[in-house]
mmCIF file of the N, C-alpha and C atoms, coordinates in Angstrom:
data_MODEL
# 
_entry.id   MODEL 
# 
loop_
_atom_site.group_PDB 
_atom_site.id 
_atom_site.type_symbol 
_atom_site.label_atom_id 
_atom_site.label_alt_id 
_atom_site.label_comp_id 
_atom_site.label_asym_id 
_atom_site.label_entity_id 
_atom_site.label_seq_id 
_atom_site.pdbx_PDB_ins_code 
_atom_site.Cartn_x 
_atom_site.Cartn_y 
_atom_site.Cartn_z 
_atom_site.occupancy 
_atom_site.B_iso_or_equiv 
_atom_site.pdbx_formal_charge 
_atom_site.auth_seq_id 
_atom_site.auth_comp_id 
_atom_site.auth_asym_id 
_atom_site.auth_atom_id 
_atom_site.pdbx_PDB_model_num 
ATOM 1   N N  . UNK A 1 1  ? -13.536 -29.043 -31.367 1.00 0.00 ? 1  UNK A N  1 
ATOM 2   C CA . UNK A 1 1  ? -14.776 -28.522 -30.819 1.00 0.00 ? 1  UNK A CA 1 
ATOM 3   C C  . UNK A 1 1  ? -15.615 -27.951 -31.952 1.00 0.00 ? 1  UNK A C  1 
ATOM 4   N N  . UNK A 1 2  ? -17.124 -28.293 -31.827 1.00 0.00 ? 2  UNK A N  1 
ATOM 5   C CA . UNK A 1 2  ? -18.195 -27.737 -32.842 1.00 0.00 ? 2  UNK A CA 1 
ATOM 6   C C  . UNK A 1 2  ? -18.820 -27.171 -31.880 1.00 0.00 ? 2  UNK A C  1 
ATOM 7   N N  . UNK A 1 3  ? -19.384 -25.818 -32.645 1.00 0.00 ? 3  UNK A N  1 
ATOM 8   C CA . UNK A 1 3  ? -20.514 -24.885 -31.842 1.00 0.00 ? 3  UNK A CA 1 
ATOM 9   C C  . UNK A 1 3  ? -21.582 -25.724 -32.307 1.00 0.00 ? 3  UNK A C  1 
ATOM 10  N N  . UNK A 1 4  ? -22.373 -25.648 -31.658 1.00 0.00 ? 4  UNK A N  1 
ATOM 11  C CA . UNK A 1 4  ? -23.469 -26.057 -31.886 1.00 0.00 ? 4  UNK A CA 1 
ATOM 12  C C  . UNK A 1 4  ? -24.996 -25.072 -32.035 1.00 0.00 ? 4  UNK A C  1 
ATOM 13  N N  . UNK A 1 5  ? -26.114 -24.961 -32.862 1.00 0.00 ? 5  UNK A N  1 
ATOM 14  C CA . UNK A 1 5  ? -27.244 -23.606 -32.507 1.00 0.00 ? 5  UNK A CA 1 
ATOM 15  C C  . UNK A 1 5  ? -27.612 -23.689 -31.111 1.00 0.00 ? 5  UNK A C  1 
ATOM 16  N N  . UNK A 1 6  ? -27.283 -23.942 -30.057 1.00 0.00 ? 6  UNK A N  1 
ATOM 17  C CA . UNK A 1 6  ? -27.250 -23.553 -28.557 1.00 0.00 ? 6  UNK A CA 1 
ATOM 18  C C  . UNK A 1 6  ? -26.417 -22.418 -28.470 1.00 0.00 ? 6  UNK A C  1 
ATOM 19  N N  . UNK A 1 7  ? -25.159 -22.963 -28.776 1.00 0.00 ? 7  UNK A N  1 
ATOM 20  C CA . UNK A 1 7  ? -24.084 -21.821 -28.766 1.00 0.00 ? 7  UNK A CA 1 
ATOM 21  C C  . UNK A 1 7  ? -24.486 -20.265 -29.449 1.00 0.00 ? 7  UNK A C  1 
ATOM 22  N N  . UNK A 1 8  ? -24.706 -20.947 -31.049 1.00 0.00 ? 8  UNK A N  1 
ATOM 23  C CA . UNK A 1 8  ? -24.827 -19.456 -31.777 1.00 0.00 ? 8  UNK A CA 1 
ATOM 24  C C  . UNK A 1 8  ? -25.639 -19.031 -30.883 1.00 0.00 ? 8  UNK A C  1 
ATOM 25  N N  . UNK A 1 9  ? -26.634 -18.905 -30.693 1.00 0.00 ? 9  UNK A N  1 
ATOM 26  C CA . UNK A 1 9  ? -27.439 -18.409 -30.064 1.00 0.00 ? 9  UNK A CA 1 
ATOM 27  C C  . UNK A 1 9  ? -26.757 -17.286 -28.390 1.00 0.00 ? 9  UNK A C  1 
ATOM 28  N N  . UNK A 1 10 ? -26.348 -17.874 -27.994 1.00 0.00 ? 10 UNK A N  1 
ATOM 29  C CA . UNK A 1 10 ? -25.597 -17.003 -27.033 1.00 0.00 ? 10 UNK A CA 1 
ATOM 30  C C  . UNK A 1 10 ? -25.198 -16.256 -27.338 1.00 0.00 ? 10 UNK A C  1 
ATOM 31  N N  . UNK A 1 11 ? -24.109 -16.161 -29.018 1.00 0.00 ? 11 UNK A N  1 
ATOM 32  C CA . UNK A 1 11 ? -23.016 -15.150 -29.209 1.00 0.00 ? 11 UNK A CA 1 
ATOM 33  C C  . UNK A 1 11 ? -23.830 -14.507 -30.507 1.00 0.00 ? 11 UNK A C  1 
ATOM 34  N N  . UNK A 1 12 ? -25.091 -14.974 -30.841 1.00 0.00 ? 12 UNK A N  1 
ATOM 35  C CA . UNK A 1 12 ? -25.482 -14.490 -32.311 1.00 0.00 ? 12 UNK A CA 1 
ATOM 36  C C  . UNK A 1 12 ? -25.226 -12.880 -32.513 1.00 0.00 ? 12 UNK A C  1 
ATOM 37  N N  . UNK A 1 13 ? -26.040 -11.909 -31.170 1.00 0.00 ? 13 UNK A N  1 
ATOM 38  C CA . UNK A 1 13 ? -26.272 -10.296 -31.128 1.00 0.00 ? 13 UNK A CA 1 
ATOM 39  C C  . UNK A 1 13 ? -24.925 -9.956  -31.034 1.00 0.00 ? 13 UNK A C  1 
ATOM 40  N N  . UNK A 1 14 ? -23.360 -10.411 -30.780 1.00 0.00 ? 14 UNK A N  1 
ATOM 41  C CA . UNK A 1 14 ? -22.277 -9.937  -31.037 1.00 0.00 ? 14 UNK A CA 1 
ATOM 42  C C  . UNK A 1 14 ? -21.426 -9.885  -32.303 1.00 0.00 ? 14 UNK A C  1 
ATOM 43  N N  . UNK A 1 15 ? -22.141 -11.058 -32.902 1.00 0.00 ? 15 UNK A N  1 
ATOM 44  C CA . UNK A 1 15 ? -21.556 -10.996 -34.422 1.00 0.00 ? 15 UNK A CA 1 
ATOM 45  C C  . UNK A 1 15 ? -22.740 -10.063 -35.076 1.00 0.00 ? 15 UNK A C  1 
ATOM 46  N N  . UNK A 1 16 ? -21.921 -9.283  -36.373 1.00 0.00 ? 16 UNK A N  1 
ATOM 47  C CA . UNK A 1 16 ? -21.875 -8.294  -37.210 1.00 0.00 ? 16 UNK A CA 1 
ATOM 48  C C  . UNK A 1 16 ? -23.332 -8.819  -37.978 1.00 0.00 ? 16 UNK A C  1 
ATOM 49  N N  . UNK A 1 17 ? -24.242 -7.913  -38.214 1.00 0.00 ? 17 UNK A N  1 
ATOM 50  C CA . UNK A 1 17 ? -24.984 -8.143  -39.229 1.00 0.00 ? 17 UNK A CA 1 
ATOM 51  C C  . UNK A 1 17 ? -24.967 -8.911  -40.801 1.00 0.00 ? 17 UNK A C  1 
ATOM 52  N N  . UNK A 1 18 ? -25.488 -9.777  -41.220 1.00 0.00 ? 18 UNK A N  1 
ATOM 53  C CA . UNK A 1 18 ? -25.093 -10.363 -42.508 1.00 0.00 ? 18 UNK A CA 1 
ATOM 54  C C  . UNK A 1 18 ? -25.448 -9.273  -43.577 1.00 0.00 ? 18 UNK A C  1 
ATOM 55  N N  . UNK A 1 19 ? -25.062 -9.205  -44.640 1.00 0.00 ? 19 UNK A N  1 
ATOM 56  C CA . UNK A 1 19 ? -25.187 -8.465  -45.896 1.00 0.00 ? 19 UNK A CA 1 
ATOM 57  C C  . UNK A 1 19 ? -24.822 -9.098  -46.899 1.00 0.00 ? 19 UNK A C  1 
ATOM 58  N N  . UNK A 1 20 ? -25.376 -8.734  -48.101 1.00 0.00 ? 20 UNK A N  1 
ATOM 59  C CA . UNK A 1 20 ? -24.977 -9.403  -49.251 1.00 0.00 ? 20 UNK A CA 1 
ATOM 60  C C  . UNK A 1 20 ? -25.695 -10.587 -49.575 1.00 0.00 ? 20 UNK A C  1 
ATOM 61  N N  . UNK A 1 21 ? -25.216 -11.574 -50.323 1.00 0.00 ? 21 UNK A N  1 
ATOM 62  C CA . UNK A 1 21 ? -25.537 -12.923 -50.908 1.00 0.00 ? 21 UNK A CA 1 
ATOM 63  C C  . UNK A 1 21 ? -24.711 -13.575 -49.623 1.00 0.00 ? 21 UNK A C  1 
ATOM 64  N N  . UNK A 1 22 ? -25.268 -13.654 -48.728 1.00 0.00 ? 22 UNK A N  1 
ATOM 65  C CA . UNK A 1 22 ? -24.982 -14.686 -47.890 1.00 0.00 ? 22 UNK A CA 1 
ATOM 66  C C  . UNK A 1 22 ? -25.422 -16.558 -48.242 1.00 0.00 ? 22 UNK A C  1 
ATOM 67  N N  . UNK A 1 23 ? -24.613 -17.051 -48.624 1.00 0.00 ? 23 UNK A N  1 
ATOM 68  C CA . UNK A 1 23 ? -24.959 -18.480 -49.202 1.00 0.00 ? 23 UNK A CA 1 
ATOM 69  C C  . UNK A 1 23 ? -24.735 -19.401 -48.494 1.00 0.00 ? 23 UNK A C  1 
ATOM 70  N N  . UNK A 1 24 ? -24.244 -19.157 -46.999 1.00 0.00 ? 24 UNK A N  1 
ATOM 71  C CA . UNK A 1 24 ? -24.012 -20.374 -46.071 1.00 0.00 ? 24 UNK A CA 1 
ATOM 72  C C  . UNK A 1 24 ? -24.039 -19.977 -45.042 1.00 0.00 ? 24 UNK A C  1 
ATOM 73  N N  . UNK A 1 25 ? -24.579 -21.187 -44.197 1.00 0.00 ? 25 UNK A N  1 
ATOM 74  C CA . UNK A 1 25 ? -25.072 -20.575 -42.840 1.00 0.00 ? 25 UNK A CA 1 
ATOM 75  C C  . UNK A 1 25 ? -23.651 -20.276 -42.132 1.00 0.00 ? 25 UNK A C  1 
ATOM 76  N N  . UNK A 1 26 ? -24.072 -19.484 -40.733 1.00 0.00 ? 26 UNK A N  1 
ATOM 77  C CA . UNK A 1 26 ? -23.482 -18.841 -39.652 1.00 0.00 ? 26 UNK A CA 1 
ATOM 78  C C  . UNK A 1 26 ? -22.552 -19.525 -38.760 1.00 0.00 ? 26 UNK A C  1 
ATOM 79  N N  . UNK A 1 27 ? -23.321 -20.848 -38.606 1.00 0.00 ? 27 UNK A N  1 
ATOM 80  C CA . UNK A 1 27 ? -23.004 -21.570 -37.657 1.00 0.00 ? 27 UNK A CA 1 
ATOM 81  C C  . UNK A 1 27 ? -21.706 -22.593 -38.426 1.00 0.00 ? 27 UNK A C  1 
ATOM 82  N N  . UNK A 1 28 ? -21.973 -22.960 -39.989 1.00 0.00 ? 28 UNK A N  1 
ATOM 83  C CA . UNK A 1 28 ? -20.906 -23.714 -40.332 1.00 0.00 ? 28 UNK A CA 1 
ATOM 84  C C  . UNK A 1 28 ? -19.587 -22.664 -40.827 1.00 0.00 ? 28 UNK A C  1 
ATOM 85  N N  . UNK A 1 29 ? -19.824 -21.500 -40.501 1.00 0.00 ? 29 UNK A N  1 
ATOM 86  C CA . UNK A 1 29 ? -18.910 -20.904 -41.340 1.00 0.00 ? 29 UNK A CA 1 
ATOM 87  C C  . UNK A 1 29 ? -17.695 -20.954 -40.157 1.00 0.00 ? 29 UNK A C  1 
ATOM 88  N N  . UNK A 1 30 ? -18.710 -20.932 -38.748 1.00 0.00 ? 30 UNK A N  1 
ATOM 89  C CA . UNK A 1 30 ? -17.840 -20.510 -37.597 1.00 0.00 ? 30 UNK A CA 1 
ATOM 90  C C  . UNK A 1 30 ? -16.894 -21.726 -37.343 1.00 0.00 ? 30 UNK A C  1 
ATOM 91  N N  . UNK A 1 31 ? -17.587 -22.761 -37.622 1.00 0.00 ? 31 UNK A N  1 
ATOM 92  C CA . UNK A 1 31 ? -17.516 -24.759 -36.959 1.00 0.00 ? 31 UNK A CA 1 
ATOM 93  C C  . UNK A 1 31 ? -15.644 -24.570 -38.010 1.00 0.00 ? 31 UNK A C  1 
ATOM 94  N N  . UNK A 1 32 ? -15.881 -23.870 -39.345 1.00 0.00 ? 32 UNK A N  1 
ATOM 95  C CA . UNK A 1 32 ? -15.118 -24.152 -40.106 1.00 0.00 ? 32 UNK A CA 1 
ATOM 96  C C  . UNK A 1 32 ? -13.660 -23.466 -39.938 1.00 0.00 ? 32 UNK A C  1 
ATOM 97  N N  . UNK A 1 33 ? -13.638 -22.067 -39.550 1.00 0.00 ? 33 UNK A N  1 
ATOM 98  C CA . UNK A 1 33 ? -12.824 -21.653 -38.949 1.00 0.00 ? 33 UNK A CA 1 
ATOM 99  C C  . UNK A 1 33 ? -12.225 -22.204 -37.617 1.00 0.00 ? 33 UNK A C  1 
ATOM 100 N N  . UNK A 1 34 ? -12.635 -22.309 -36.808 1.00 0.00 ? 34 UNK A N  1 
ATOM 101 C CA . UNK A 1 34 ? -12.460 -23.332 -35.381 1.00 0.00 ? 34 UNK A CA 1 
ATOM 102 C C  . UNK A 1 34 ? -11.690 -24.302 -35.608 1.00 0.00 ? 34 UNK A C  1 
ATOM 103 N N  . UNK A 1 35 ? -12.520 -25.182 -37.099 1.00 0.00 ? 35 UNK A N  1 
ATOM 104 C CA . UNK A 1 35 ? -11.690 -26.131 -37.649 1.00 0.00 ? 35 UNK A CA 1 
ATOM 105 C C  . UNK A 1 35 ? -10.198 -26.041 -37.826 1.00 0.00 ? 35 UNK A C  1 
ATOM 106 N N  . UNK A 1 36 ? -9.784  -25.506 -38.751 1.00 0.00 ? 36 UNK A N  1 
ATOM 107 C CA . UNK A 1 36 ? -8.544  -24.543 -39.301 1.00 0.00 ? 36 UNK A CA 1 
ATOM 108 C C  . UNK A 1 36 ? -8.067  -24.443 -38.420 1.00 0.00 ? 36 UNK A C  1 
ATOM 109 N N  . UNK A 1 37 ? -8.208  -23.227 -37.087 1.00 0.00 ? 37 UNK A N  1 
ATOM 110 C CA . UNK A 1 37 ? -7.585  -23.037 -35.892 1.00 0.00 ? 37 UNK A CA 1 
ATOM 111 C C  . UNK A 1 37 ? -6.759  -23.912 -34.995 1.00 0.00 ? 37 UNK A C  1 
ATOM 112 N N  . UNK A 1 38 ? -8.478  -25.305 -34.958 1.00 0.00 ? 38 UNK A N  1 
ATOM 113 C CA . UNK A 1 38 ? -7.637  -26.083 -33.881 1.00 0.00 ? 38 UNK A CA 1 
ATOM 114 C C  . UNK A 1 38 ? -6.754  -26.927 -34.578 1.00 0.00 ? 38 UNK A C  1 
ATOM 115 N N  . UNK A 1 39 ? -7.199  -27.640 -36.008 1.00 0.00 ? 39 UNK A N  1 
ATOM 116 C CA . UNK A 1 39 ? -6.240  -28.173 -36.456 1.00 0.00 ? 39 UNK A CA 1 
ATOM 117 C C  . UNK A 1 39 ? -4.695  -27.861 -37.235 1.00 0.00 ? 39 UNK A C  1 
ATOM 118 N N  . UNK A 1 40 ? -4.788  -26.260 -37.285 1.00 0.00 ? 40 UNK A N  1 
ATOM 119 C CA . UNK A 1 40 ? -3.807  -26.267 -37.873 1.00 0.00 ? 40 UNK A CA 1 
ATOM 120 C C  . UNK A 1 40 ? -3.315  -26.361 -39.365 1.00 0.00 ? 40 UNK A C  1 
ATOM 121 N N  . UNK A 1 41 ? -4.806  -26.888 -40.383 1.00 0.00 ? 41 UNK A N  1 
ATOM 122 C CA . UNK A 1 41 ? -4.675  -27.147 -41.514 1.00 0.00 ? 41 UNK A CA 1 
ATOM 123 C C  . UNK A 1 41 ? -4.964  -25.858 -42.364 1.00 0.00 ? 41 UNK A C  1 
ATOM 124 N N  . UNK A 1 42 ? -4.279  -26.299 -43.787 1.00 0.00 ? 42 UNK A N  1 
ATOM 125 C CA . UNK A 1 42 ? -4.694  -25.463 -44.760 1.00 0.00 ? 42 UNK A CA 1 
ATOM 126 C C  . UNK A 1 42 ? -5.993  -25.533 -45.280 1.00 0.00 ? 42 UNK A C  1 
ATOM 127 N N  . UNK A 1 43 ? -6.554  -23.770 -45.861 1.00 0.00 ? 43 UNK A N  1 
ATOM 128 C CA . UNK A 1 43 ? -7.904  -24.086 -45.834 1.00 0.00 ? 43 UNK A CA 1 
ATOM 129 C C  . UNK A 1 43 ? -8.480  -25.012 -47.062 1.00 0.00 ? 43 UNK A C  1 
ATOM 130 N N  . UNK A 1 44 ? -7.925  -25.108 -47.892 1.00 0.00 ? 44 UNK A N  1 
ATOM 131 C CA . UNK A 1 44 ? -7.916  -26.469 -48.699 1.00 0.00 ? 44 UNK A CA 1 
ATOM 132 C C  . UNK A 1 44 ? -7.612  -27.450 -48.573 1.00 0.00 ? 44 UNK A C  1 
ATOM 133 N N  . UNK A 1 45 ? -7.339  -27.546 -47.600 1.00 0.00 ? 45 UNK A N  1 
ATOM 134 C CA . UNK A 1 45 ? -7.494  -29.171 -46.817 1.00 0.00 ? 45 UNK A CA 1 
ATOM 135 C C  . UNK A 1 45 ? -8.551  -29.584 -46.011 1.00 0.00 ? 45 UNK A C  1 
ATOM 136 N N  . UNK A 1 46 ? -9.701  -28.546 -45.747 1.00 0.00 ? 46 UNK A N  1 
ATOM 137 C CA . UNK A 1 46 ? -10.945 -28.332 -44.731 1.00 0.00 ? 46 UNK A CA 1 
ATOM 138 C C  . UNK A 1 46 ? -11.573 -29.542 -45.032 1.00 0.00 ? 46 UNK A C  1 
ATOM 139 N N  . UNK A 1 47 ? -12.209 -30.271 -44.525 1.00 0.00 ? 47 UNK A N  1 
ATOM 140 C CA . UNK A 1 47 ? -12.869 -31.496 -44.990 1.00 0.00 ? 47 UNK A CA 1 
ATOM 141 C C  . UNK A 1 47 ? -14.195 -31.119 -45.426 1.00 0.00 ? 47 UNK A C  1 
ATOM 142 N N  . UNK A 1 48 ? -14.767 -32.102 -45.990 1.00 0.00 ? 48 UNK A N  1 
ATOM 143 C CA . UNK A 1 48 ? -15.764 -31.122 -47.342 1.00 0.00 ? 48 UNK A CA 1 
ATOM 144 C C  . UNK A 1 48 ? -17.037 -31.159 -46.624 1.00 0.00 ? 48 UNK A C  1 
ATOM 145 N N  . UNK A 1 49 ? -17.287 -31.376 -45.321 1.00 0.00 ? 49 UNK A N  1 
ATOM 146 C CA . UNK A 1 49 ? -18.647 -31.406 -44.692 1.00 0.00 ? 49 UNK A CA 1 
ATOM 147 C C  . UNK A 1 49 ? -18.839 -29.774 -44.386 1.00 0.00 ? 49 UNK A C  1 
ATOM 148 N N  . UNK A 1 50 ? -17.830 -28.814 -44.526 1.00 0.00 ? 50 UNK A N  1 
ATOM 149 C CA . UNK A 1 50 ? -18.001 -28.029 -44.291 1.00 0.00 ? 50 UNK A CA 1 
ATOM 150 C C  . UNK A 1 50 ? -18.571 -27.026 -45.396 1.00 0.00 ? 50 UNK A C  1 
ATOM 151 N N  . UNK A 1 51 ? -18.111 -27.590 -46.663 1.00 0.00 ? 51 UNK A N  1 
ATOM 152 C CA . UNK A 1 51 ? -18.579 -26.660 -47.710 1.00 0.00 ? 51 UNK A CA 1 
ATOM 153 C C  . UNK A 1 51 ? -16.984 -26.498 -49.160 1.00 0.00 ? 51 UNK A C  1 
ATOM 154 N N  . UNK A 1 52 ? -17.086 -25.615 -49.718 1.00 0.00 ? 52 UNK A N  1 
ATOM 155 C CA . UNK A 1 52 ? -16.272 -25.633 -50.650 1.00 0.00 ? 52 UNK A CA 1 
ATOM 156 C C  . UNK A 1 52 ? -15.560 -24.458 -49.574 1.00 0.00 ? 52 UNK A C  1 
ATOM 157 N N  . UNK A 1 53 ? -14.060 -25.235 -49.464 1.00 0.00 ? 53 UNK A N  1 
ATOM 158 C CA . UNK A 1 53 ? -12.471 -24.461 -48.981 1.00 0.00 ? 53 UNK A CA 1 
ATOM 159 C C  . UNK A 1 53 ? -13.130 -22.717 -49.336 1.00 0.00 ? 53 UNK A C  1 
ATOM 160 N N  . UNK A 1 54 ? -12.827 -22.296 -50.561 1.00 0.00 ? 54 UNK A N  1 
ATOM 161 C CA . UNK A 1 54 ? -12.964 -20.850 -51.266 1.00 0.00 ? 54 UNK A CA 1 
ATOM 162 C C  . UNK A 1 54 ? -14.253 -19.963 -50.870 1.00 0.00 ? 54 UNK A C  1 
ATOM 163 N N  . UNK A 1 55 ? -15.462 -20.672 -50.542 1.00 0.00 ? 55 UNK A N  1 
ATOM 164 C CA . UNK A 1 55 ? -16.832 -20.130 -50.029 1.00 0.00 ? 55 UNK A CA 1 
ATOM 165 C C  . UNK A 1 55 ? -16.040 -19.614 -48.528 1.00 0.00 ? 55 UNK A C  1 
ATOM 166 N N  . UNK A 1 56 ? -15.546 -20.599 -47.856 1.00 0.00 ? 56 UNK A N  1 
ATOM 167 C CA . UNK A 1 56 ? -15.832 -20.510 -46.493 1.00 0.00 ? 56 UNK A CA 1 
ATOM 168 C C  . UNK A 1 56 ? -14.356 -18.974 -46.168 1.00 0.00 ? 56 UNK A C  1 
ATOM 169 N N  . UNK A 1 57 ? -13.539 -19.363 -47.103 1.00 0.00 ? 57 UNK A N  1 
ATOM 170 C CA . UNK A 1 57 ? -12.322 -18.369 -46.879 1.00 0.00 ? 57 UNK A CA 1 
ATOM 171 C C  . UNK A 1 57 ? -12.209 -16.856 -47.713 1.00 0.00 ? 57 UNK A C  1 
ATOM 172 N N  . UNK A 1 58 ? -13.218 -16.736 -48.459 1.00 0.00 ? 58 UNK A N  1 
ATOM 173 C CA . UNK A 1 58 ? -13.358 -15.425 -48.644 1.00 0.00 ? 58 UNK A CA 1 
ATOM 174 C C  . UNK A 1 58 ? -14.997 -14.908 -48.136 1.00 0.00 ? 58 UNK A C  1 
# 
């Protein structure tokens, strides 16, 4: 399953304010975790549409 900006949008005012050098959006950071979750993989194994493994996991 991918959220899609329909989704964020529903849950945006419950997630935490951004701060910092935020360098990637909201919506792929979430798609990317989900990822991980449902599949089960290591986060260096994330497939690269999502971004660089190390961005998305710290």
């Amino acid at each position: 399953m991918e959220l899609t900006e329909a989704h964020l949008q529903r849950i945006r005012d419950s997630l935490p304010v951004e701060r910092g050098n935020v360098s990637m959006e909201v919506l792929n950071f979430l798609n990317a975790v989900l990822y991980v979750m449902e599949n089960g993989c290591k986060w260096r194994r994330l497939p690269e549409r999502f971004g660089k493994w190390r961005t998305i996991y710290t």
